[in-house]
N, C-alpha and C positions, 0 to 999 in steps of 0.2 A: 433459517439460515444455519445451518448445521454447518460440521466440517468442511469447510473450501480448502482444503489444505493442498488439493487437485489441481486448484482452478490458477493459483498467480493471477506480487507484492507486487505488494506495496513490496518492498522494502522494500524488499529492499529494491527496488525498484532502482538503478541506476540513472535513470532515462533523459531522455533527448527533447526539447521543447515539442517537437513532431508529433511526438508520443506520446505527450500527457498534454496536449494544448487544453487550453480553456473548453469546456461543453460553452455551447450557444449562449451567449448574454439574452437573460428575459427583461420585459422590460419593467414589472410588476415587481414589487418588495418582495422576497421572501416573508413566508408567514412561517414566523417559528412555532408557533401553538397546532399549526397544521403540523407542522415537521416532526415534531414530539410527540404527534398523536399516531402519526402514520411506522414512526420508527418503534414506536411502546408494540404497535401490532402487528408489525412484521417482523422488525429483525432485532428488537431487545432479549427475545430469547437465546439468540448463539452469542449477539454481541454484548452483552451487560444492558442495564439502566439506562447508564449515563455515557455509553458508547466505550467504556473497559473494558472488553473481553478478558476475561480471568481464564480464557483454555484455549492454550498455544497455537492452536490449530488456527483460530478464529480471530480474525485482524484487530488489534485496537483501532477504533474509527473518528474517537475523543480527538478532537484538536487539528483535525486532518483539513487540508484545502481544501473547501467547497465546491470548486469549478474540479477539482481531480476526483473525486465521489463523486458527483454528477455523470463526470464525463463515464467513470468504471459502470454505474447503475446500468448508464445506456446501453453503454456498451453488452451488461449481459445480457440486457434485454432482447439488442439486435442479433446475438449472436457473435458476435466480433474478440469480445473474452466469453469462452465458453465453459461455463460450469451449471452442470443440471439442477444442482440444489438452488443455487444464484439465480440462475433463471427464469424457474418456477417463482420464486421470492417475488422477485419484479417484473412478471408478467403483466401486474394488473394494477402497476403504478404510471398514472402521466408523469410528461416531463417536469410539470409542475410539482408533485408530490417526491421526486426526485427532487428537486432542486430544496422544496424546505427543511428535507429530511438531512439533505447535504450541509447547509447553513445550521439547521440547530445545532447536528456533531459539532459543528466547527464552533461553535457558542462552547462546548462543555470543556474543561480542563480534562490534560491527558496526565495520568498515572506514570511517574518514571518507571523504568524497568532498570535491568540489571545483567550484565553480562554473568556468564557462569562459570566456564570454562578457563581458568588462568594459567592454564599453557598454552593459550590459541591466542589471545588476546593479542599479543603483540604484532603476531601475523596478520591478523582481523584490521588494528589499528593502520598496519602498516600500508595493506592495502583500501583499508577507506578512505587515506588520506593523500597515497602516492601513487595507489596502481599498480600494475603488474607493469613497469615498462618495459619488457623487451616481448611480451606477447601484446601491446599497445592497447591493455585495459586501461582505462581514463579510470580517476579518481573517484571514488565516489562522491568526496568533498566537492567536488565541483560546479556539479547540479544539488546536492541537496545540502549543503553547506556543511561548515567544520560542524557542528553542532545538531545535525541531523534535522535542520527544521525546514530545509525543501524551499523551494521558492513559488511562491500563492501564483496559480493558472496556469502554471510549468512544472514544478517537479515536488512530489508529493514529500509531505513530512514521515522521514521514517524514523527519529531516535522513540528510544523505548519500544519499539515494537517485537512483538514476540519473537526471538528465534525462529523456532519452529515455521512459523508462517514466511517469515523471510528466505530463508531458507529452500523453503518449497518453491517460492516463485522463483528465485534463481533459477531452483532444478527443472521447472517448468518452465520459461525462456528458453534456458538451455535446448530441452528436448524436446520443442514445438509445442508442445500442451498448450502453452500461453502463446498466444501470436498477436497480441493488440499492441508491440510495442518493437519495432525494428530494432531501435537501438539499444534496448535490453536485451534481446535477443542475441545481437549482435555479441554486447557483454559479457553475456552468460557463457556461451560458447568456448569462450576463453578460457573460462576458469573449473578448476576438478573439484570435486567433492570437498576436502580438506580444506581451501580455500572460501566457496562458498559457508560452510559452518562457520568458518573465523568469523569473516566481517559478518555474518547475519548475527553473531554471538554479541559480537563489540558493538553493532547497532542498538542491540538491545541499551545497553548501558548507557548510548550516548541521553545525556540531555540540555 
């Protein structure tokens, strides 16, 4: 899993229940010793051990809702979010091996991060919490709560997550690249480059 920086966030993902529903309930336990094994050999290399990623490009996946990982896996798989390096990754995982890989992350604590930029912030803050209302961008609080932890089969957890990555999925919403989610699309649209770097900045920070 190298650089997805192409593909579109999480983060910062604003999104719509539609858009991030639940992947299919199975009816079998997750096996987390599968999940751990499958995640050590395909994707610890871009994303850390323990689901960190230590390089901006590359999503922190630590602590993430297991039904919204599931649901992204599939989706590269089918084609639906499209990114080559992604897709090659999980060509040749079942739904199953998806799914325990998805529940271990969510087993492992996530690493706070840190906003960077202390001229942005307040702009960042202002729209993760209020919105742009007169171009009628919805809050980002909304869906993934004041505190950036998203709500489990609905809307992914985005505090701490890298900039960088956040960032990019905006820009990639924005400009079609990412199409698996209407209503971030929708979002994105709305907002210009300056704005997108605040709130993905002040994301970071949140925890």
């Amino acid at each position: 899993m190298k650089s997805i920086a192409s593909s579109l966030l999480t983060a910062a993902a604003l999104l719509a229940g539609s858009a991030f529903a639940a992947a299919p309930a199975a009816s079998a336990k997750p096996d987390l010793a599968k999940g751990e094994a499958s995640y050590t050999a395909v994707c610890a290399a871009c994303h850390a051990a323990d689901g960190n990623s230590t390089t901006p490009v590359n999503p922190k996946l630590a602590q993430q809702h297991p039904e919204y990982l599931a649901k992204q896996l599939q989706e590269f798989k089918s084609g639906k979010r499209a990114n080559a390096v992604m897709s090659g990754m999980v060509a040749a995982l079942s739904d199953d091996d998806m799914r325990n890989i998805s529940y271990w992350l969510a087993s492992k604590q996530a690493k706070p991060g840190f906003a960077k930029d202390k001229d942005s912030v307040a702009l960042g803050e202002r729209i993760y919490r209020g919105g742009i209302p007169d171009r009628q961008v919805a809050a980002c609080a909304g869906c993934h709560a004041p505190n950036g932890a998203g709500i489990p089969s609905q809307y992914p957890r985005l505090s701490g997550q890298h900039a960088d990555y956040t960032a990019a999925q905006l820009v990639a919403f924005r400009d079609g690249a990412r199409k698996n989610s209407a209503q971030m699309t929708g979002v994105a649209a709305k907002m210009n480059d300056r704005e997108i770097k605040a709130v993905a900045d002040y994301i970071a920070g949140l925890r």
